[in-house]
C-alpha positions in Angstrom: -9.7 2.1 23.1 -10.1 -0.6 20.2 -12.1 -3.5 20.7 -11.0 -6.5 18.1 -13.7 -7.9 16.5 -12.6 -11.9 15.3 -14.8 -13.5 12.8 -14.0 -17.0 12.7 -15.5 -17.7 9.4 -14.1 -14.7 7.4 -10.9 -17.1 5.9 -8.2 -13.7 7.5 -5.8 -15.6 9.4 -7.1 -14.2 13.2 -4.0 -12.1 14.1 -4.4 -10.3 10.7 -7.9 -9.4 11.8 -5.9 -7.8 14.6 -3.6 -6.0 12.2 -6.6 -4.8 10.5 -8.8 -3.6 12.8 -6.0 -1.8 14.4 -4.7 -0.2 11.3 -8.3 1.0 10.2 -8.5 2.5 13.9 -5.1 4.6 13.2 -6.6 5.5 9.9 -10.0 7.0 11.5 -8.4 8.5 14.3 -9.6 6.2 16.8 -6.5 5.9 17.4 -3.8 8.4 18.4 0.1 8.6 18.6 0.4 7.7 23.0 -2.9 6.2 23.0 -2.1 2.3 24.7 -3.5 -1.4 23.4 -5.4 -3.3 25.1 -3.2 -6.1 26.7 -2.9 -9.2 25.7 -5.7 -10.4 28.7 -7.8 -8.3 27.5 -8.0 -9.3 23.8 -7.9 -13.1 25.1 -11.1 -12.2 27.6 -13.2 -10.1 25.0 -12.5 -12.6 21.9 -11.7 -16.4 23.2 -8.2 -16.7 21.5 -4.6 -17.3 21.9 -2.6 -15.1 23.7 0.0 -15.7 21.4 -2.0 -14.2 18.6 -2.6 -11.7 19.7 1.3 -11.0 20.5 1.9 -12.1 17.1 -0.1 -9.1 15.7 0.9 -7.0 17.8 4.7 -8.1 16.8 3.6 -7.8 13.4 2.4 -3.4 14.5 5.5 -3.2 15.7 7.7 -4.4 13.3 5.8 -1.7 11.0 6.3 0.8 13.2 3.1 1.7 14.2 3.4 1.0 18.1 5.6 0.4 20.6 5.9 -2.6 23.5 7.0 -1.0 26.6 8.1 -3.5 29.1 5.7 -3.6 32.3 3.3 -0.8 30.7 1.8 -2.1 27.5 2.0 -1.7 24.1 1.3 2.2 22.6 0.9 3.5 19.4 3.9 5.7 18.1 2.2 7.4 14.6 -0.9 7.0 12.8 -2.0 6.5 8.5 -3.8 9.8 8.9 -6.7 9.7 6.4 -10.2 10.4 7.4 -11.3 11.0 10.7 -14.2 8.7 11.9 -16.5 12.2 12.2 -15.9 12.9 8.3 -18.4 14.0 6.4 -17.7 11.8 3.8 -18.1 8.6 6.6 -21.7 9.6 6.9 -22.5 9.8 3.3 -21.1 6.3 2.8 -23.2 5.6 5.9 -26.2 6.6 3.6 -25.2 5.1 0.5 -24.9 1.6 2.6 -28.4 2.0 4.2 -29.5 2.3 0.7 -27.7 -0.6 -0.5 -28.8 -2.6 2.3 -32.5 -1.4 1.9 -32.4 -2.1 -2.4 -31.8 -5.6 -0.9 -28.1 -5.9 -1.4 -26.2 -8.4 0.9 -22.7 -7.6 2.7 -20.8 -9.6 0.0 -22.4 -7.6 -2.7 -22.4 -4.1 -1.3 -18.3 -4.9 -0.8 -17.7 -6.1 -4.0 -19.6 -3.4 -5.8 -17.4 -0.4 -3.7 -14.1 -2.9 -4.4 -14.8 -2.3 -7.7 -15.3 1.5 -7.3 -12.2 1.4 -5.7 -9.9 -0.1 -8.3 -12.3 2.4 -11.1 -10.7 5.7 -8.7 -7.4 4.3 -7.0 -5.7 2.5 -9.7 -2.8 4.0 -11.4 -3.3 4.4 -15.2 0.6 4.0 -15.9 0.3 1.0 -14.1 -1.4 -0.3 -17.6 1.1 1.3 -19.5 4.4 -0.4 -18.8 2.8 -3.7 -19.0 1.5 -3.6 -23.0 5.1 -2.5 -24.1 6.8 -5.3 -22.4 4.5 -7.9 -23.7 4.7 -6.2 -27.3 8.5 -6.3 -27.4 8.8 -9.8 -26.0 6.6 -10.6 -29.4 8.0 -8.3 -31.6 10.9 -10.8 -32.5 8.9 -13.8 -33.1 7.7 -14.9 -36.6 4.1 -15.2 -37.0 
């Protein structure tokens, strides 16, 4: 089962928190297709907020498809974002390279921002670049200079 984690002082409205944390579950396989939510109650007792948040998020994992309220039993997941199971190998490298960040004297901020920036180097499209520059050079191409 998922336990929610809120950090108060992170500036992510709480429910998305929610939305988050159970979205990176479904993508580690912590959590499975049947598997059930902790209730509302739950939530409420573990992290001190609304019970109305925690509805909304869940509302919000619904509407997207990703679980199911079942009246009197709970809330259940229906499908998960597949991706890399939370035994990968690849989880315990980056384990590795974030004990090393960690010990070079990097803070949390930094050690995110640097692997954000990895991210966009690998993940973003290069065409993505390519139909900007044309639109911008035609929208010029008629105006004197």
């Amino acid at each position: 089962m998922v336990e929610y984690r809120i950090d108060r002082r992170s500036g992510v409205a709480t429910y998305l928190q929610i939305v988050q944390q159970t979205r990176q579950a479904l993508r580690l396989g912590l959590l499975e297709p049947g598997d059930k939510l902790p209730t509302a109650r739950e939530v409420v007792e573990a992290t001190a907020i609304n019970p109305n948040t925690v509805l909304k998020a869940y509302r919000e994992l619904e509407r997207e498809g990703l679980v199911e309220a079942r009246r009197g039993l709970g809330t259940f997941v229906r499908r998960t974002l597949g991706g890399s199971p939370a035994d990968s190998p690849l989880r315990g490298e980056l384990a590795e390279w974030a004990a090393r960040a960690r010990a070079a004297g990097l803070e949390r901020d930094d050690v995110a921002a640097l692997f954000h920036a990895v991210l966009e180097e690998h993940f973003t499209d290069p065409e993505e670049h390519l139909t900007e520059e044309p639109a911008r050079e035609r929208a010029t191409e008629g105006d004197p200079a």
